[in-house]
PDB file of N, H, CA, C and O in Angstrom:
ATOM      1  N   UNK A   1     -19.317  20.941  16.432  1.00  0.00           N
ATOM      2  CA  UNK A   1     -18.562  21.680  15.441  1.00  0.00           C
ATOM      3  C   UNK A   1     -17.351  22.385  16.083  1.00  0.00           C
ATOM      4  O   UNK A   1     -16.326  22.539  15.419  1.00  0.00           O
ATOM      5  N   UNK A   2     -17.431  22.777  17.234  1.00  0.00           N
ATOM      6  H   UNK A   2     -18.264  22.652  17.773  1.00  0.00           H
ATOM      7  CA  UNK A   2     -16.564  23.634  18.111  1.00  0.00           C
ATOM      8  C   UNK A   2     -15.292  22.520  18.034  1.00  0.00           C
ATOM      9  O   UNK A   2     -14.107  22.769  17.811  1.00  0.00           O
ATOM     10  N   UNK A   3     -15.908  21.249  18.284  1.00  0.00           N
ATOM     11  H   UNK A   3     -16.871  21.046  18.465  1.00  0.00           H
ATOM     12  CA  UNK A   3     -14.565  20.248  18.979  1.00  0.00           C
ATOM     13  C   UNK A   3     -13.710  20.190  17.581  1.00  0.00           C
ATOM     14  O   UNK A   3     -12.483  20.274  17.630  1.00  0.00           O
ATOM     15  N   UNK A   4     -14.425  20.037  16.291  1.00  0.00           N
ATOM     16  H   UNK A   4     -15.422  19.968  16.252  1.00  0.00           H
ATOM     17  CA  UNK A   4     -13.672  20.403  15.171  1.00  0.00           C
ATOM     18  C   UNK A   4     -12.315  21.293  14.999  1.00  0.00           C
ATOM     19  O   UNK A   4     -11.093  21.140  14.993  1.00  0.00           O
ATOM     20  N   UNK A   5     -13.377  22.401  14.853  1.00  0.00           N
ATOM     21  H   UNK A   5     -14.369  22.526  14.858  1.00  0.00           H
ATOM     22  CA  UNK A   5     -11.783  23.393  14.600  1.00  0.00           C
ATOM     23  C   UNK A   5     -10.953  24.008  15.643  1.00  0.00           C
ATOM     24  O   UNK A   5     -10.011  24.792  15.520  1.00  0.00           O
ATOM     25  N   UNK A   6     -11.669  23.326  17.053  1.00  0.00           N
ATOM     26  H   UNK A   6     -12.434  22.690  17.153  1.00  0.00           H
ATOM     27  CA  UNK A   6     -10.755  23.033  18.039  1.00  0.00           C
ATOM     28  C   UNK A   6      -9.395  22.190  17.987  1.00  0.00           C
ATOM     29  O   UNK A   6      -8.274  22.484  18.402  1.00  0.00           O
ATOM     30  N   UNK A   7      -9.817  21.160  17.405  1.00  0.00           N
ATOM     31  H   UNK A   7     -10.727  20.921  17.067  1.00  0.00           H
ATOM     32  CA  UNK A   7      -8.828  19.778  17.146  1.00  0.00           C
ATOM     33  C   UNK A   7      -7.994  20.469  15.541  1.00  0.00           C
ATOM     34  O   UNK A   7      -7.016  19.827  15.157  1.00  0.00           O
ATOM     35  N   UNK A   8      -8.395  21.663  14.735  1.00  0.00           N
ATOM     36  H   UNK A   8      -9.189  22.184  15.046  1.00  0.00           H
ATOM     37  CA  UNK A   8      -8.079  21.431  13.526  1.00  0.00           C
ATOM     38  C   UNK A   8      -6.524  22.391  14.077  1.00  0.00           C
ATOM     39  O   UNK A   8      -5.353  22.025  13.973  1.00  0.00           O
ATOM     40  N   UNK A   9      -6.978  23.468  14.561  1.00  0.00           N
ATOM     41  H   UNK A   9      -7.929  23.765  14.646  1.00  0.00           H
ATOM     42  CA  UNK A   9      -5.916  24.419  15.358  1.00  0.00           C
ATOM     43  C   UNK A   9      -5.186  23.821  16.186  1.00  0.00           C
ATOM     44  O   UNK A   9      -4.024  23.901  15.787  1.00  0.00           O
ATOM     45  N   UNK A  10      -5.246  23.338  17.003  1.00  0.00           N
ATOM     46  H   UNK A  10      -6.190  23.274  17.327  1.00  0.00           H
ATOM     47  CA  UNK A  10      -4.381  22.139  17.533  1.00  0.00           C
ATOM     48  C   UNK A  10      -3.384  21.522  16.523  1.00  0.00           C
ATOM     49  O   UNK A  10      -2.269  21.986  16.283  1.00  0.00           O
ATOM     50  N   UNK A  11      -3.971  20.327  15.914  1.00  0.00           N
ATOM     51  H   UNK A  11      -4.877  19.950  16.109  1.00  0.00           H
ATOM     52  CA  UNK A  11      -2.910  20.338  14.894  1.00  0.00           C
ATOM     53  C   UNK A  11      -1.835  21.137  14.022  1.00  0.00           C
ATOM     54  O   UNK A  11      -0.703  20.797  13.679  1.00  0.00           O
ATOM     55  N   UNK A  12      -2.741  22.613  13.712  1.00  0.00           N
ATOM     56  H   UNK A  12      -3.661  22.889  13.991  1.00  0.00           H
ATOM     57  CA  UNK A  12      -2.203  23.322  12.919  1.00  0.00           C
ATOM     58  C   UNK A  12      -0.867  23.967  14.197  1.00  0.00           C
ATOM     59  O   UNK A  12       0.337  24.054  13.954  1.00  0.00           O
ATOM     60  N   UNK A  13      -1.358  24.231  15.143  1.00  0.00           N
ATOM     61  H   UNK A  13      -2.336  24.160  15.340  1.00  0.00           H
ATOM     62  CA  UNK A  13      -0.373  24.771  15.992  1.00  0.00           C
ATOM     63  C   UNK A  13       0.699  23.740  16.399  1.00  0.00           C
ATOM     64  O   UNK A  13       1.839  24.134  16.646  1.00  0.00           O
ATOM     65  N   UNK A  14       0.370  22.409  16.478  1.00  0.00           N
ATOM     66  H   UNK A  14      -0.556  22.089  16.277  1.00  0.00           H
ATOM     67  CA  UNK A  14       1.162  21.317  16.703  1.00  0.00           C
ATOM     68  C   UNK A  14       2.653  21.061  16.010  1.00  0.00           C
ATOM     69  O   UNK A  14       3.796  20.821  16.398  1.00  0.00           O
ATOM     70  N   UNK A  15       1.945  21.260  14.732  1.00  0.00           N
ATOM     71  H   UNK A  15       1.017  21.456  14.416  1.00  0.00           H
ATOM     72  CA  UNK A  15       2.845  21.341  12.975  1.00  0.00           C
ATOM     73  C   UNK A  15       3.725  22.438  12.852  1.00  0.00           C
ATOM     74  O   UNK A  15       4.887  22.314  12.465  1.00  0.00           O
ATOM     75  N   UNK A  16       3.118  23.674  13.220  1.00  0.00           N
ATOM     76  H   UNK A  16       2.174  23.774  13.534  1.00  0.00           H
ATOM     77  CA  UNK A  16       4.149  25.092  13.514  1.00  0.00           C
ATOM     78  C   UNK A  16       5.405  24.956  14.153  1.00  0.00           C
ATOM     79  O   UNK A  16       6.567  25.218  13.841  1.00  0.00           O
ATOM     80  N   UNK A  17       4.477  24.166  15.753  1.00  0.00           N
ATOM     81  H   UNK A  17       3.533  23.953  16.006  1.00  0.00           H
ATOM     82  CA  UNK A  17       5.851  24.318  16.592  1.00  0.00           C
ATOM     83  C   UNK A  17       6.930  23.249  16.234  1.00  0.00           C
ATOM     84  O   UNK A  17       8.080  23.479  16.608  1.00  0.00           O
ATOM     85  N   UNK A  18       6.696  22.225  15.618  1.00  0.00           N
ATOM     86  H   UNK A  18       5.762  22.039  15.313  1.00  0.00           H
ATOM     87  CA  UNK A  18       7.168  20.939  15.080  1.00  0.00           C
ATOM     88  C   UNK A  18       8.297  21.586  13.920  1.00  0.00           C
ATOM     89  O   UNK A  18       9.484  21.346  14.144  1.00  0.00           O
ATOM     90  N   UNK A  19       8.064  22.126  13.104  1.00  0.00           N
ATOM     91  H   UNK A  19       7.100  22.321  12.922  1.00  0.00           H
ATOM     92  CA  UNK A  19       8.429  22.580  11.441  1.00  0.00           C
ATOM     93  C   UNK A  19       9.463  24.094  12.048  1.00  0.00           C
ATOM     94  O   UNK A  19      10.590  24.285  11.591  1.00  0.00           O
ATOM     95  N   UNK A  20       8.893  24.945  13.007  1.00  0.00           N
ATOM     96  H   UNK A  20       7.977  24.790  13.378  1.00  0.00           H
ATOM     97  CA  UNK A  20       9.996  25.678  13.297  1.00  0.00           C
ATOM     98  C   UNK A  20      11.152  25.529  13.765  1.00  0.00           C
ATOM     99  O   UNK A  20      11.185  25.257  14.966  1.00  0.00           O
ATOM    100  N   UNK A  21      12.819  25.671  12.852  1.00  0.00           N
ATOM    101  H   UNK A  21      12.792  25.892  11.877  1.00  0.00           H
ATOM    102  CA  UNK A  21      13.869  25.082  13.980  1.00  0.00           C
ATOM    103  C   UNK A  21      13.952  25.964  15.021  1.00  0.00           C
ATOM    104  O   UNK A  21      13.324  27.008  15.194  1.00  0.00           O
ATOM    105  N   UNK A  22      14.795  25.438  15.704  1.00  0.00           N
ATOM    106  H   UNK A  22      15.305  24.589  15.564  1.00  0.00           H
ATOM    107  CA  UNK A  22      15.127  25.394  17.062  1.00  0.00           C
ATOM    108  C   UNK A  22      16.059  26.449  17.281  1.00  0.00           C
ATOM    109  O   UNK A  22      17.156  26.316  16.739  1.00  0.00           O
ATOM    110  N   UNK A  23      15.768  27.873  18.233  1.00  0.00           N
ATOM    111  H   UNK A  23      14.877  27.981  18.673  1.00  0.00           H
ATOM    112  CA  UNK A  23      16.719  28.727  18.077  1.00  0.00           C
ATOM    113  C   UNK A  23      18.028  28.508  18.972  1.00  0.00           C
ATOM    114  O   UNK A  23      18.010  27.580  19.782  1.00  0.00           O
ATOM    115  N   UNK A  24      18.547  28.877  18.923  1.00  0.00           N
ATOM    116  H   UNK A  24      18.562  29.631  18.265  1.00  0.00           H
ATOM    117  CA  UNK A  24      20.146  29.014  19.730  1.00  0.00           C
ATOM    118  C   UNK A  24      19.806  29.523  21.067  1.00  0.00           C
ATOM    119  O   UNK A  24      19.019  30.401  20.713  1.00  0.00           O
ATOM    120  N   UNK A  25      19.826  29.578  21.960  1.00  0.00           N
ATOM    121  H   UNK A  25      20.465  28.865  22.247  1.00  0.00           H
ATOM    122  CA  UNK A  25      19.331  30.013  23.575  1.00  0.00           C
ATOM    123  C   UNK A  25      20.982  31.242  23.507  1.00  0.00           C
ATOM    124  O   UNK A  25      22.043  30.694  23.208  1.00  0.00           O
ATOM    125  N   UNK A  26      20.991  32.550  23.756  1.00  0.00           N
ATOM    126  H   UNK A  26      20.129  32.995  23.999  1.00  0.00           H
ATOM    127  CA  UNK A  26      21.588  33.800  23.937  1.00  0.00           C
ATOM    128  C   UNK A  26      22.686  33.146  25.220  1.00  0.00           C
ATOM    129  O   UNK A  26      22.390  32.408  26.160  1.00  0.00           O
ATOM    130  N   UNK A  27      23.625  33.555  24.955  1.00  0.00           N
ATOM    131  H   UNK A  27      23.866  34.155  24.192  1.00  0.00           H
ATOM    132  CA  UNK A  27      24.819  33.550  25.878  1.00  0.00           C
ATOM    133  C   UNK A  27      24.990  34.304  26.847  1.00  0.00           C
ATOM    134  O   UNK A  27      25.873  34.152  27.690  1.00  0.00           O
ATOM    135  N   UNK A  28      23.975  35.395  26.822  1.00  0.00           N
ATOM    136  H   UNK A  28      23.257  35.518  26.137  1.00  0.00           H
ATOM    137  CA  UNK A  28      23.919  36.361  27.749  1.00  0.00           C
ATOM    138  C   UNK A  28      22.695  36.879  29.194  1.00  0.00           C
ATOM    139  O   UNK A  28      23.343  36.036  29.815  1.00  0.00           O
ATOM    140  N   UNK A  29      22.014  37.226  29.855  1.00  0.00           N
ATOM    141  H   UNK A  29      21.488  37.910  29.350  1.00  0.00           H
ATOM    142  CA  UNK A  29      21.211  37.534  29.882  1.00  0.00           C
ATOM    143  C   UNK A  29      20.185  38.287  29.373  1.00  0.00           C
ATOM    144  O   UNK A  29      20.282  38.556  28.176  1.00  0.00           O
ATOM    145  N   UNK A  30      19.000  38.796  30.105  1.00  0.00           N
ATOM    146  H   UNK A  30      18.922  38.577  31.077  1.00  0.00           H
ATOM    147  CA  UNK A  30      17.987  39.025  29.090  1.00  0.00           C
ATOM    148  C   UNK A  30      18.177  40.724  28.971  1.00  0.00           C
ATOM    149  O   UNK A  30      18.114  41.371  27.925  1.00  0.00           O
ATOM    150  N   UNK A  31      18.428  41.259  30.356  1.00  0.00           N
ATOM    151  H   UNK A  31      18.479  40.734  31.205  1.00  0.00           H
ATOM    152  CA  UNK A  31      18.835  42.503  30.627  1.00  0.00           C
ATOM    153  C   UNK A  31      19.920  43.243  29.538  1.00  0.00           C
ATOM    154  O   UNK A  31      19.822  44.392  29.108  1.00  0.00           O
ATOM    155  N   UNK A  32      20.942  42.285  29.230  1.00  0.00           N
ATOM    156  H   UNK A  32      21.021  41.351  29.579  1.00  0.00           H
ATOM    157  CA  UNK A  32      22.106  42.456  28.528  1.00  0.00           C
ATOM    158  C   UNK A  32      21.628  42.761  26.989  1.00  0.00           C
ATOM    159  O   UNK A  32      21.916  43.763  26.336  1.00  0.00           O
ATOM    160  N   UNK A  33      20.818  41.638  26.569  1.00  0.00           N
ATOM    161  H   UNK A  33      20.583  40.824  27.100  1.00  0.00           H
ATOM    162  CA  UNK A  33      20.036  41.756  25.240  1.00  0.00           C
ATOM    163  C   UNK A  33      19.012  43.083  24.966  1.00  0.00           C
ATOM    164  O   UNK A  33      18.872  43.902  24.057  1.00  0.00           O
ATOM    165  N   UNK A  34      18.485  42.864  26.060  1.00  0.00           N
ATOM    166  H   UNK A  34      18.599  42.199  26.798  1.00  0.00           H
ATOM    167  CA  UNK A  34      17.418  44.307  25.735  1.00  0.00           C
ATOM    168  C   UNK A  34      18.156  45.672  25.444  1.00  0.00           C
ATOM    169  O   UNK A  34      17.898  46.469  24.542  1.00  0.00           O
ATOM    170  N   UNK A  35      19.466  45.790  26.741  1.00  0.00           N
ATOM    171  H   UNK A  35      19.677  45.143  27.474  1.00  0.00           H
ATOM    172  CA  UNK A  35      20.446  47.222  26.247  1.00  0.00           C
ATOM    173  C   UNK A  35      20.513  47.050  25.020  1.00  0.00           C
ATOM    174  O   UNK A  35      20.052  47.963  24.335  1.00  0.00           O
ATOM    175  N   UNK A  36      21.106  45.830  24.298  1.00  0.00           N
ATOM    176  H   UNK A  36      21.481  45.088  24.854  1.00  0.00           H
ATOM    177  CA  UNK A  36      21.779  46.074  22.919  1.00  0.00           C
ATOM    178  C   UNK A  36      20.800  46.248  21.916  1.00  0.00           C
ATOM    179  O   UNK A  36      21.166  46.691  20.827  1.00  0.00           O
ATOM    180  N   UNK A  37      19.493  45.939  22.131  1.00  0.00           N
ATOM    181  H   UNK A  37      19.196  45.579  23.016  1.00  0.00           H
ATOM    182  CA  UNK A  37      18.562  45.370  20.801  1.00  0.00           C
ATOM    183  C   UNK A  37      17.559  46.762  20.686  1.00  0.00           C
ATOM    184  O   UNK A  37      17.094  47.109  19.600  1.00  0.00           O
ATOM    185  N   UNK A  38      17.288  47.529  21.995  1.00  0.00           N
ATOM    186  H   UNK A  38      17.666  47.247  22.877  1.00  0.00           H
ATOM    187  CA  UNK A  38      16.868  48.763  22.213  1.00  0.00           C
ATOM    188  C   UNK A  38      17.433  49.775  21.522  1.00  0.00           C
ATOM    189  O   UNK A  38      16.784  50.679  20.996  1.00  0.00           O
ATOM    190  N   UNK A  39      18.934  49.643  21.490  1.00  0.00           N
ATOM    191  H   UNK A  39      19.461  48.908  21.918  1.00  0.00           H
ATOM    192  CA  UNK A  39      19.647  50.457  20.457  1.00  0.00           C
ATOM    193  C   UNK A  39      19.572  50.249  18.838  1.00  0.00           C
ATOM    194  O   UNK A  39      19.369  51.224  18.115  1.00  0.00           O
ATOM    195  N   UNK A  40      19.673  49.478  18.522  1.00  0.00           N
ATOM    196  H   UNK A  40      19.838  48.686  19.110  1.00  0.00           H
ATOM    197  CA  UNK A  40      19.439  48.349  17.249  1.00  0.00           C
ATOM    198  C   UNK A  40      17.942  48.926  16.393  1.00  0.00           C
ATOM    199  O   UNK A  40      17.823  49.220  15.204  1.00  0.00           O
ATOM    200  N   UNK A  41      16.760  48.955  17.655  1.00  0.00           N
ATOM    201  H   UNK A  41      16.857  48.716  18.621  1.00  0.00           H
ATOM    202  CA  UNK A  41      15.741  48.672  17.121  1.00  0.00           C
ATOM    203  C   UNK A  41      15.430  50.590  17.128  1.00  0.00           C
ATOM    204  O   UNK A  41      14.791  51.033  16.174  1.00  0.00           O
ATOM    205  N   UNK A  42      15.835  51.411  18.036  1.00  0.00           N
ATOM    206  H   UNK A  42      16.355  51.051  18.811  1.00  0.00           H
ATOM    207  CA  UNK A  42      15.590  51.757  17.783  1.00  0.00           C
ATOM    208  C   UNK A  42      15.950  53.380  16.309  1.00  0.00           C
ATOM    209  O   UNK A  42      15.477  54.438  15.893  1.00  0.00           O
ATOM    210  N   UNK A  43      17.233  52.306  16.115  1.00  0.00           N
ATOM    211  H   UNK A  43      17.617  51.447  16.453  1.00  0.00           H
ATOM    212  CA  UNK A  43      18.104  53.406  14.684  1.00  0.00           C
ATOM    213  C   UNK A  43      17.469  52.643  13.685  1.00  0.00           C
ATOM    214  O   UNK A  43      17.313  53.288  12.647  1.00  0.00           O
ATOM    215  N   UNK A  44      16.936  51.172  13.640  1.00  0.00           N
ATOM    216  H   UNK A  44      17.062  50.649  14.482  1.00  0.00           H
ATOM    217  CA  UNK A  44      15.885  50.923  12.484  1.00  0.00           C
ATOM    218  C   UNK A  44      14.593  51.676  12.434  1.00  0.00           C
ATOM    219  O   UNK A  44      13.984  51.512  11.377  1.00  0.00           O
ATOM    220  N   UNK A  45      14.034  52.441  13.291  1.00  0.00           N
ATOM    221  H   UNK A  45      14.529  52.574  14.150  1.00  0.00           H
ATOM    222  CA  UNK A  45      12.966  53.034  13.398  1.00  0.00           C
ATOM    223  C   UNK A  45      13.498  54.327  12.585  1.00  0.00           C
ATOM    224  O   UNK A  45      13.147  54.731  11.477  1.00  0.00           O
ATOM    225  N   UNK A  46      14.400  54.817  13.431  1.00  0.00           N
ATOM    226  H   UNK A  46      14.685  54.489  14.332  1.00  0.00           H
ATOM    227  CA  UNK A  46      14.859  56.150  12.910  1.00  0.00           C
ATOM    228  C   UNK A  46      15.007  56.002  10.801  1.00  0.00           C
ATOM    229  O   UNK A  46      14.412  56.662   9.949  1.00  0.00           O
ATOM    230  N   UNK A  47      15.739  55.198  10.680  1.00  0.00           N
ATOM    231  H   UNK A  47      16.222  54.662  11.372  1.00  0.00           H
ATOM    232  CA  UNK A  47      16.979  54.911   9.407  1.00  0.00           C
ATOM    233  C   UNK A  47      15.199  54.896   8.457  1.00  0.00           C
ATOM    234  O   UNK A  47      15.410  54.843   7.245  1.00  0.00           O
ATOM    235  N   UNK A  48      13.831  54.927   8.752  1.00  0.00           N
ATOM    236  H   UNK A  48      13.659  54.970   9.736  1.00  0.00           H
ATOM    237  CA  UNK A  48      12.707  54.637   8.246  1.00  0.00           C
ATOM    238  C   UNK A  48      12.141  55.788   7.815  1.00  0.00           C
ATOM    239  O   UNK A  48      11.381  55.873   6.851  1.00  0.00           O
ATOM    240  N   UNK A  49      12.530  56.755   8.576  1.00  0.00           N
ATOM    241  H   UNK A  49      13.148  56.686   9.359  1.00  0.00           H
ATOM    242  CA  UNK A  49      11.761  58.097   8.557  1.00  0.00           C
ATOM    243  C   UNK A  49      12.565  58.712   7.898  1.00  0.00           C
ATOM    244  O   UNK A  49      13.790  58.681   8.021  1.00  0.00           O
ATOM    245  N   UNK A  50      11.521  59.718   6.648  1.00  0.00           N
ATOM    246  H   UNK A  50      10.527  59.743   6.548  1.00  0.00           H
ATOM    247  CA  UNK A  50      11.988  60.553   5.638  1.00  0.00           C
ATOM    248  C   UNK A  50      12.756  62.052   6.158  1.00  0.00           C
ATOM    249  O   UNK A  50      12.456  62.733   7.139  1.00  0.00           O
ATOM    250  N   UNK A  51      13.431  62.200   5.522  1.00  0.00           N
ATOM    251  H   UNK A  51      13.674  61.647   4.726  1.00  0.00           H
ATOM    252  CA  UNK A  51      14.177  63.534   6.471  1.00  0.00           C
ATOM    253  C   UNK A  51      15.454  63.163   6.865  1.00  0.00           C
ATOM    254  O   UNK A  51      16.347  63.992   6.690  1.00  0.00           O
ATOM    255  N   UNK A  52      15.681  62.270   7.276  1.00  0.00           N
ATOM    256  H   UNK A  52      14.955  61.596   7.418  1.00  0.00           H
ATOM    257  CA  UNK A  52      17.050  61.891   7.621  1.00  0.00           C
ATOM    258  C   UNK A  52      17.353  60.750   7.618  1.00  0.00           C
ATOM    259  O   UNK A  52      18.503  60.492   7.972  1.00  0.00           O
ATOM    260  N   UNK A  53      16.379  59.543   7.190  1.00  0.00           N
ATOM    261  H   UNK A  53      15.445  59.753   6.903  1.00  0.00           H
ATOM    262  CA  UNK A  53      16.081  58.352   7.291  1.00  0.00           C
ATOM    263  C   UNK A  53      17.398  57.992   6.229  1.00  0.00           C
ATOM    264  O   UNK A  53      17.718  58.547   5.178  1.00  0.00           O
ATOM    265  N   UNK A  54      18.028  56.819   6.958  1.00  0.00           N
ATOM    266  H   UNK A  54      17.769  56.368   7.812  1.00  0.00           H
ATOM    267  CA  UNK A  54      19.414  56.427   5.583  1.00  0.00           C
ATOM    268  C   UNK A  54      17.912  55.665   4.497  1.00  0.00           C
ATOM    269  O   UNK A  54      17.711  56.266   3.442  1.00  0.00           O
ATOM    270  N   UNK A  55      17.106  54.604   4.760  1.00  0.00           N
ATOM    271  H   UNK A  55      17.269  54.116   5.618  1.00  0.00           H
ATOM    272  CA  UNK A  55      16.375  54.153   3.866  1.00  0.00           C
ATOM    273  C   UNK A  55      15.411  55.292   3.581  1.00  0.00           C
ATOM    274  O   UNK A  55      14.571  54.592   3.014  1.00  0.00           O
ATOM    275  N   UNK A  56      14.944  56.381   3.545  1.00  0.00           N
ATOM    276  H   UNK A  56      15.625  56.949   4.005  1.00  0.00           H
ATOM    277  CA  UNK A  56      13.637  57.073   3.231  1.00  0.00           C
ATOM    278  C   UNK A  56      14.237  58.357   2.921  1.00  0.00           C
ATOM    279  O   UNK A  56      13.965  59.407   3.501  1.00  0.00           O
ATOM    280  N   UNK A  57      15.245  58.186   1.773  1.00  0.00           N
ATOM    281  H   UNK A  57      15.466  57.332   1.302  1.00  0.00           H
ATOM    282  CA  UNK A  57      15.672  59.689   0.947  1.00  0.00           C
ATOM    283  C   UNK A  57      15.079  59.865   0.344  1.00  0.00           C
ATOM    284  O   UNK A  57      15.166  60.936  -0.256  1.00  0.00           O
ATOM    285  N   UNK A  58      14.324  59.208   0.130  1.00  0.00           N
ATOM    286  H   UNK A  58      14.254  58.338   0.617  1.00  0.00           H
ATOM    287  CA  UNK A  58      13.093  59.884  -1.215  1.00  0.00           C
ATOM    288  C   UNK A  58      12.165  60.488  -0.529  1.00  0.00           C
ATOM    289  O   UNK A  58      11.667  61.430  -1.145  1.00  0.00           O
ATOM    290  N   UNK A  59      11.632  60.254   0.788  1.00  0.00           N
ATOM    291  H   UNK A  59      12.037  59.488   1.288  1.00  0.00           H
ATOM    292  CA  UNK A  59      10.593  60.466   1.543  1.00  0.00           C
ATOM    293  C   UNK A  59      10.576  61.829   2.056  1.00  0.00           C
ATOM    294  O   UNK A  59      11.639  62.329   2.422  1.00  0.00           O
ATOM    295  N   UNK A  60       9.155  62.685   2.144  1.00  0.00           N
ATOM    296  H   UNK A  60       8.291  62.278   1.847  1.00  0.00           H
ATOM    297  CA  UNK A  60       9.452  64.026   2.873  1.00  0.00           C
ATOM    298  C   UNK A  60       9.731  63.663   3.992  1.00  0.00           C
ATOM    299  O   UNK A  60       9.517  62.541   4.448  1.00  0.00           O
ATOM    300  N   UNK A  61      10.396  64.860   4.718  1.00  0.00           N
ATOM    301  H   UNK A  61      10.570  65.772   4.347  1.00  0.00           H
ATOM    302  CA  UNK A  61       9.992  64.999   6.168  1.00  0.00           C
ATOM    303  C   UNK A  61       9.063  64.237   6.823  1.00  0.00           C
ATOM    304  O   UNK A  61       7.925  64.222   6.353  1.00  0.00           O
ATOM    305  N   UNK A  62       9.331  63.524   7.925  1.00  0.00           N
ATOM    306  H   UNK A  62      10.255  63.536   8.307  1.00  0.00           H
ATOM    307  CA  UNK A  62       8.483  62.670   8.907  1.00  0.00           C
ATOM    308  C   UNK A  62       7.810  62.002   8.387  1.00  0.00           C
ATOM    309  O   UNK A  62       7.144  61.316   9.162  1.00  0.00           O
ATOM    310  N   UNK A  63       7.569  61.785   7.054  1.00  0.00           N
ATOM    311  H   UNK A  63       8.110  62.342   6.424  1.00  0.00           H
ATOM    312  CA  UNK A  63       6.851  60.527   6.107  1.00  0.00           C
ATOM    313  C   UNK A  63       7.628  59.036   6.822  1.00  0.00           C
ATOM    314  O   UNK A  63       8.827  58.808   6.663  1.00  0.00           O
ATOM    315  N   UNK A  64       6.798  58.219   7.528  1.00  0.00           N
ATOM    316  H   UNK A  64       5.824  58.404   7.657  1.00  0.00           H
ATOM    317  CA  UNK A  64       7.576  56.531   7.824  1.00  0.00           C
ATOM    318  C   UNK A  64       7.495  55.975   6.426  1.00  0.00           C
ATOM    319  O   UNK A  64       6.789  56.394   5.509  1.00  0.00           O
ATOM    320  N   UNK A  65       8.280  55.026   6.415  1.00  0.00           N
ATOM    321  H   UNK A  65       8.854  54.685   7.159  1.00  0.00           H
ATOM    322  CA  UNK A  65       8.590  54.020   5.165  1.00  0.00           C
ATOM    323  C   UNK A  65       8.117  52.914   6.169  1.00  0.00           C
ATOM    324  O   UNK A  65       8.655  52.714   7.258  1.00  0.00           O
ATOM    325  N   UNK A  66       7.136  52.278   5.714  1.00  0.00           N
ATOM    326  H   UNK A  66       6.699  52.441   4.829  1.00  0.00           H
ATOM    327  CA  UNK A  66       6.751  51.097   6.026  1.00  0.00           C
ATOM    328  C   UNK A  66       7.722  49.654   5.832  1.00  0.00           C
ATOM    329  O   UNK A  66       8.004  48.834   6.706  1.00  0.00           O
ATOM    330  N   UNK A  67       8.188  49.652   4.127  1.00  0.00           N
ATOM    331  H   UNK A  67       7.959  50.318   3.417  1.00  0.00           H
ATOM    332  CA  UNK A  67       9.325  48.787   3.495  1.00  0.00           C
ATOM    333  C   UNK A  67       9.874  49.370   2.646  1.00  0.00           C
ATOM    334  O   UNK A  67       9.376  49.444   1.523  1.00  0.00           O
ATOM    335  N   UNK A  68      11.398  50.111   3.047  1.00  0.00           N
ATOM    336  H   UNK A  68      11.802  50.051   3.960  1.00  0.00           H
ATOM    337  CA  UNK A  68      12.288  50.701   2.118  1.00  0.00           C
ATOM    338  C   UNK A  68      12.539  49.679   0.742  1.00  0.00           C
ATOM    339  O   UNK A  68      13.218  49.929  -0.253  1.00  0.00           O
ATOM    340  N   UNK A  69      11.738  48.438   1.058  1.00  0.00           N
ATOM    341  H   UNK A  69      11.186  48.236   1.867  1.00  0.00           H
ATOM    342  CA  UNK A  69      12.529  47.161  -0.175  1.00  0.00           C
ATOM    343  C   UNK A  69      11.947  47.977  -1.764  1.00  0.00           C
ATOM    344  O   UNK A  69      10.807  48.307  -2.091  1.00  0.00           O
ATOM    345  N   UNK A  70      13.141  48.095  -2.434  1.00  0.00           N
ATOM    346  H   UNK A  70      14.067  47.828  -2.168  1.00  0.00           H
ATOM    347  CA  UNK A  70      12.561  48.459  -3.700  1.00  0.00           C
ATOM    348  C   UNK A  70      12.382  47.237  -4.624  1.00  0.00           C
ATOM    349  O   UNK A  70      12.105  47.553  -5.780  1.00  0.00           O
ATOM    350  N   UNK A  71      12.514  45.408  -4.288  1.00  0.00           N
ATOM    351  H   UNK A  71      12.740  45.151  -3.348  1.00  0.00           H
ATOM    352  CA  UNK A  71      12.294  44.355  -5.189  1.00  0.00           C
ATOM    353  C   UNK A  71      12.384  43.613  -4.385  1.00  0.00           C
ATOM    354  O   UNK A  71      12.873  43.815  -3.274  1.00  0.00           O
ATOM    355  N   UNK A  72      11.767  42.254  -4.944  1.00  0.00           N
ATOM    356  H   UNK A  72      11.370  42.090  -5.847  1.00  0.00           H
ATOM    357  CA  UNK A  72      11.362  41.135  -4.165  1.00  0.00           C
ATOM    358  C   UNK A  72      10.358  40.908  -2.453  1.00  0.00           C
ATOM    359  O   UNK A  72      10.516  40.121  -1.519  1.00  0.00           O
ATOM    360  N   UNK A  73       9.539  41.818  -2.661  1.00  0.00           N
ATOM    361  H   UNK A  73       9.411  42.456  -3.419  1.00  0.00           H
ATOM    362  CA  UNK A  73       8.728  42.369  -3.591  1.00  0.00           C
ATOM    363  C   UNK A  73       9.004  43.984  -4.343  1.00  0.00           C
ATOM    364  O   UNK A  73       9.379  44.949  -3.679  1.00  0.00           O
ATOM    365  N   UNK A  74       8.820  44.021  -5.366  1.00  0.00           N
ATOM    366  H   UNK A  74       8.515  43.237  -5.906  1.00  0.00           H
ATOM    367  CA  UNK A  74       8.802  45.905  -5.656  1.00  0.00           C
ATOM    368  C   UNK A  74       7.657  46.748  -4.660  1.00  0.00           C
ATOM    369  O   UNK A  74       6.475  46.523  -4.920  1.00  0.00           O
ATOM    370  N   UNK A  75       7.868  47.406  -3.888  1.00  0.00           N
ATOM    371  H   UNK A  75       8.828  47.589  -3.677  1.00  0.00           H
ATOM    372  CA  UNK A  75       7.305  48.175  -3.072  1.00  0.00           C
ATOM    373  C   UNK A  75       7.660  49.855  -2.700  1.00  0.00           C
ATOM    374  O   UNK A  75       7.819  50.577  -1.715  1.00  0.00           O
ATOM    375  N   UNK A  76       7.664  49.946  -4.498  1.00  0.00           N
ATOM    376  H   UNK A  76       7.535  49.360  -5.298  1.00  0.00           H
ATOM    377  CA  UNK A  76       7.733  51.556  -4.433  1.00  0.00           C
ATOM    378  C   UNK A  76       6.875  52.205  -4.416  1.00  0.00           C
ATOM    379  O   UNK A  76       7.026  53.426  -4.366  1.00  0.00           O
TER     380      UNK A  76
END
C-alpha cells in the first residue's frame, strides 16, 4: 500500500513541477535581492497593522489584518 501513494505523490509532484511555468532567473545577485525584498516585505507587514496600517484603517491599534481584500473573496 505504501508503494501506492508513494508512486501516487510522485506523480502528483511530477505534474506540479511540469504545469508550473518557468520563472525568469534575477539579473542580480541573491545578496542584492534580499536588501531590496527585506524592505518590500517588510512595509507589507507594517501597511497590515491597525493603527497606522495604510490597509488596516478600520483596525484598532496593533490588530494584524490577515487579508485587507474587501472582494474576490469578501473578507470583511
Amino acid at each position: 500500500m505504501a508503494r501506492i501513494w508513494t508512486s501516487i505523490c510522485a506523480v502528483t509532484l511530477g505534474y506540479a513541477a511540469l504545469a508550473t511555468p518557468q520563472l525568469a532567473r534575477a539579473a542580480g545577485n541573491l545578496d542584492t535581492w534580499l536588501a531590496s525584498e527585506t524592505t518590500v516585505a517588510r512595509q507589507g507587514i507594517l501597511d497590515n497593522i491597525g493603527g497606522n496600517g495604510v490597509y488596516a484603517a478600520s483596525a484598532k491599534s496593533g490588530i494584524v489584518i490577515a487579508s485587507p481584500s474587501t472582494d474576490s473573496p469578501d473578507c470583511k
